[in-house]
SEVEXVO-569203 format. One record per residue: residue in three letters; z, x, y of N, C-alpha, C, O, CB in turn. Coordinates in steps of 0.001 Angstrom, whole numbers, plus 500000, padded with zeros to 6 digits. Each point is the difference from the previous one (the first is absolute). Glycine has a CB too. Layout:
AlaZXYZXYZXYZXYZXY/...
END
This chain:
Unk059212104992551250500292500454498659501044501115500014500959500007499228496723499350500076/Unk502136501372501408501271501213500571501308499232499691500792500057499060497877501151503234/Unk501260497903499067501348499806499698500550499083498749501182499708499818498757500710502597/Unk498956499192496769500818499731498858500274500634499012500902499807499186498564498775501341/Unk499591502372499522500587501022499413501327500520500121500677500149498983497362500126501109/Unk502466500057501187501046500402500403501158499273499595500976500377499353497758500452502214/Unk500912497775499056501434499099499641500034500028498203501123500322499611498691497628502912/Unk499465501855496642499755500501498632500672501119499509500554500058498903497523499108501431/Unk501859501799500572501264501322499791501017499988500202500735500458499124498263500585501239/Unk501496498531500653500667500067500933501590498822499828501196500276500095496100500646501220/Unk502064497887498432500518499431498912500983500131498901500867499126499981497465500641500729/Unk501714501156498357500611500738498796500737501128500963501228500062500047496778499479497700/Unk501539500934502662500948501350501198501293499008500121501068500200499422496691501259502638/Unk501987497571498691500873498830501074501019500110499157500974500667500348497447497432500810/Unk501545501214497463500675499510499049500609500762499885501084500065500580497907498774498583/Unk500558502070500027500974501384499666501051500388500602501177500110499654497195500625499855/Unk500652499606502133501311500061500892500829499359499930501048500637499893498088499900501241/Unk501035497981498868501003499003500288501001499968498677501051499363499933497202499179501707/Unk501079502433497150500715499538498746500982501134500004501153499811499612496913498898498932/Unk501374502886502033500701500519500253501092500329501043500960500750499825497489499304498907/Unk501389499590501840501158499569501144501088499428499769501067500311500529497475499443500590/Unk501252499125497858501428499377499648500565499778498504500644499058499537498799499801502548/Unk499887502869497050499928500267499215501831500649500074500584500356501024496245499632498727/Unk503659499996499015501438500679499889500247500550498977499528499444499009501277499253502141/Unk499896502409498639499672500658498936501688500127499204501044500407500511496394500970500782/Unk502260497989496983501189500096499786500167500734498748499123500642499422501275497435501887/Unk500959501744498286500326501282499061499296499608498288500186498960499368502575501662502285/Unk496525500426497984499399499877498655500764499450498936501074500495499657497762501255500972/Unk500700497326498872501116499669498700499466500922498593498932500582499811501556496488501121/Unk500660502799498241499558501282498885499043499201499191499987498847499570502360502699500121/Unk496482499962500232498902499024498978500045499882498990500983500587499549497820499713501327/Unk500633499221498403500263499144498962499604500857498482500487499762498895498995497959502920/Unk499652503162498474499799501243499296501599500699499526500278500450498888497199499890502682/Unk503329499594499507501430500826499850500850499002499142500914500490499338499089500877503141/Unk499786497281497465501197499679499171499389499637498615500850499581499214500688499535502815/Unk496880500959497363499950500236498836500371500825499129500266501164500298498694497975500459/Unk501109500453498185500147501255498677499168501015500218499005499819500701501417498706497517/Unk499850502709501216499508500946500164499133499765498742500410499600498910501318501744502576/Unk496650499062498944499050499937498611500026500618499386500490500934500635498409498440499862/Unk500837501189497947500331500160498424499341501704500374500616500920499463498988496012498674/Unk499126503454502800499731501282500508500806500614501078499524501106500256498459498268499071/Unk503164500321501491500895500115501360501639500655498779501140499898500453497445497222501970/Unk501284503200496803501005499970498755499829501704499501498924500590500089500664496352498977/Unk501232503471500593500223501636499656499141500209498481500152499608498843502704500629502456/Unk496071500701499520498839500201498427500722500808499450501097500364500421496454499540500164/Unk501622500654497885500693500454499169498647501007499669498890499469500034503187498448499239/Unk497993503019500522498582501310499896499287499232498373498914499424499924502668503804501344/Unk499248496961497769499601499241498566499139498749500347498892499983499464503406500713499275/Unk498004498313502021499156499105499974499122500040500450499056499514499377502050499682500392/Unk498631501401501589498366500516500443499150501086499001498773499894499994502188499896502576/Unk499587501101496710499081500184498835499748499087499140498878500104499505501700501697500643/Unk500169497174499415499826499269499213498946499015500320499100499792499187503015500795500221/Unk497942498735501831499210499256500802498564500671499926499003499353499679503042499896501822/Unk497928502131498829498530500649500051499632500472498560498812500085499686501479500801502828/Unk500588499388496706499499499704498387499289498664500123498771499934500036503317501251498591/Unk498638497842501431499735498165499640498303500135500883498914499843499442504464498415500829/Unk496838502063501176498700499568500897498547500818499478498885499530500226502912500119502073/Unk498412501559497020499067501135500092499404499453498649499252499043499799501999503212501643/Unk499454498871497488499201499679498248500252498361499631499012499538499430501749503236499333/Unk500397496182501442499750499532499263499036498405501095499403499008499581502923502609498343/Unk497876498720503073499225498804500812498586500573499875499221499076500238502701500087501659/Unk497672501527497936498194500995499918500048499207498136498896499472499868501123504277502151/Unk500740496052496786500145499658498902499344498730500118498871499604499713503058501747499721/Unk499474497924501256499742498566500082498355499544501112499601498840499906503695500960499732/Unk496144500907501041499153499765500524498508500083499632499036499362500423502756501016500687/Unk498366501149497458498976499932499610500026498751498635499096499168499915500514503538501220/Unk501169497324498200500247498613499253499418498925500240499282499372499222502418501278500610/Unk498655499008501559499249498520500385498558500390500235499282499409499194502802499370502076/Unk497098502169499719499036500311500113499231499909497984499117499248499587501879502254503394/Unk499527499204496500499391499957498233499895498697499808498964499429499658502188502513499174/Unk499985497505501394500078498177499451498527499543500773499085499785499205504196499448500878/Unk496446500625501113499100499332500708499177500914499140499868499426498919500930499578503608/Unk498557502215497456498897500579499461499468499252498543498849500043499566502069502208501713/Unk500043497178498209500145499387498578499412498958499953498962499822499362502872500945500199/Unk498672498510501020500049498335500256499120499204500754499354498997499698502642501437500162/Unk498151500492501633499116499080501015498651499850499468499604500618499012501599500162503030/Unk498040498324498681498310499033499197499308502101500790500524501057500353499045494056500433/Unk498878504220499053499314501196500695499690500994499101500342500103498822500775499530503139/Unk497940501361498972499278500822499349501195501231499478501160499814500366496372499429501159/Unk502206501780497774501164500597499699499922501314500957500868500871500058499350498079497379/Unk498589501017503287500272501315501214501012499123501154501136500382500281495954501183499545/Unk502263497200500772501195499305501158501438500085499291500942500500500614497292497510500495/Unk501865501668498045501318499819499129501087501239500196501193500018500306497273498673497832/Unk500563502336501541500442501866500417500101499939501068501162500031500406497756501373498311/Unk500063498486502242500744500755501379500127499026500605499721500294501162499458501795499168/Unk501207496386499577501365499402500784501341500876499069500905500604500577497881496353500137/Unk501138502984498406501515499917499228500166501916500967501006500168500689498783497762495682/Unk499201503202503525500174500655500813500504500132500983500681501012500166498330499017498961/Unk500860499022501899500410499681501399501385499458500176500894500119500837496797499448499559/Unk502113499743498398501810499217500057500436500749499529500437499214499160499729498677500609/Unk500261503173499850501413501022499274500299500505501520501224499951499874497998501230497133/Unk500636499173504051500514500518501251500548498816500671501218499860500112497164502059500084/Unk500565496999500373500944499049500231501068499354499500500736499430500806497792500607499859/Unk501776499913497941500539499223499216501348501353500106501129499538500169496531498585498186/Unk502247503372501557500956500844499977500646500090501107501204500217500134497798500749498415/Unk500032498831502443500567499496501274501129499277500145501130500425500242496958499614500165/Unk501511498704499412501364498627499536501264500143499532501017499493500472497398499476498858/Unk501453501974499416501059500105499383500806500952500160501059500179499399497948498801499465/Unk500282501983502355500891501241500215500816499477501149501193500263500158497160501743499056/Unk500618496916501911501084499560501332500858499168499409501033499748500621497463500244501352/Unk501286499372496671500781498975499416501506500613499314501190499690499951496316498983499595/Unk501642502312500018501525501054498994500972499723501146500953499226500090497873503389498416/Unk500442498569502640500586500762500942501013498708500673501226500003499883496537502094500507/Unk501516496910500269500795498834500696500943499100499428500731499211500599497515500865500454/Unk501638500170497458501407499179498715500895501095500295499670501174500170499073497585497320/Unk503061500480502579500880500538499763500593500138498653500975500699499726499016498786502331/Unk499282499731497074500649500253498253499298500568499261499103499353499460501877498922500368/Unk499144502873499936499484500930499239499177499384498448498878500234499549503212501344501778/Unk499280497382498055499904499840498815498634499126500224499069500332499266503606499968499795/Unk497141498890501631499087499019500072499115500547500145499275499778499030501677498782501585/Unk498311502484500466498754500577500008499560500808498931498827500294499769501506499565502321/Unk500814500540497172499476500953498422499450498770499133498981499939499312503182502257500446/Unk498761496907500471499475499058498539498790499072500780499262499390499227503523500235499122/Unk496971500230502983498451499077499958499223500806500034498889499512499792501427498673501279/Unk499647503332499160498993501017500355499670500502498077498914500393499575502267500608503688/Unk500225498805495819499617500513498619499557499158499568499231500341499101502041500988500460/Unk498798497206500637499325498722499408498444499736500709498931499637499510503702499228500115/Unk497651501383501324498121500234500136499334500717499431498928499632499519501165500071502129/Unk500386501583498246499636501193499374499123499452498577498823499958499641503510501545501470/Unk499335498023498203499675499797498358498765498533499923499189499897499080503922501083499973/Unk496990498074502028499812498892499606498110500109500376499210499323499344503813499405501085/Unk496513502206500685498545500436500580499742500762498670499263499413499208500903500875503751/Unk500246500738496724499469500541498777499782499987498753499397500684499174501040499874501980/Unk500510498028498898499742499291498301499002499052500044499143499843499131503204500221500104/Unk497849498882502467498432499227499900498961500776500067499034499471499450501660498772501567/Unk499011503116499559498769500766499942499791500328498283498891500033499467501487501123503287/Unk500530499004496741499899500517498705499316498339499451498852499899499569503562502470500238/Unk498346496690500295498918498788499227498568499725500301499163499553499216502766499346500720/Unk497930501390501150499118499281501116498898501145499563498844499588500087502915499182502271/Unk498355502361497264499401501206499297499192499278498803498835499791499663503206502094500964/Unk499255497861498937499910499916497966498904498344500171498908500112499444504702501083499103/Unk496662497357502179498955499338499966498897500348500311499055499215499907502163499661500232/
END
């Protein structure tokens, strides 16, 4: 059993050796990383838009997050305590989303208007979803 063990090791050593031995080493070609476009964050920031961005991620993604959390509190079936503290639980995760979401969009205009249309659109179904 030893020695099969051994030849079992010994084996993969062999190879190696033999692969390195008549191994040759040649010149790197340029990778492929270097001849893409440079991505939309690799680009000269501007101070205005990172406040703007952390305006968009902070008050109004915490807006749009408690919005939807109200909507579910409204709507979803269930008792009206589960109803509360899921919809509780989801305003962090859900602010979560929309802040890596702000943060990771390069168009400003677009994250104001889906982050203000959630906003308006969670707090008007909470407002019906109330009133039935």
């Amino acid at each position: 059993m030893l020695g099969l063990a051994y030849a079992l090791t010994l084996l993969p050593v062999g190879s190696l050796l033999v692969v390195v031995h008549g191994a040759t080493r040649r010149a790197a070609r340029e990778s492929r990383r270097a001849r893409l476009a440079p991505a939309p964050l690799d680009g000269k920031s501007r101070a205005w838009r990172g406040w703007l961005k952390a305006l968009l991620a902070g008050p109004l993604g915490m807006l749009a997050a408690m919005a939807l959390a109200f909507c579910y509190a409204a709507w979803a079936p269930g008792a009206i305590q589960t109803r509360l503290l899921i919809a509780a639980l989801l305003v962090p995760a859900l602010w979560g989303l929309a802040m890596t979401w702000t943060l990771a969009d390069q168009r400003i205009i677009r994250a104001t208007a889906v982050l203000g249309g959630t906003t308006i659109l969670g707090f008007g179904l909470a407002f019906l979803g109330g009133i039935a």
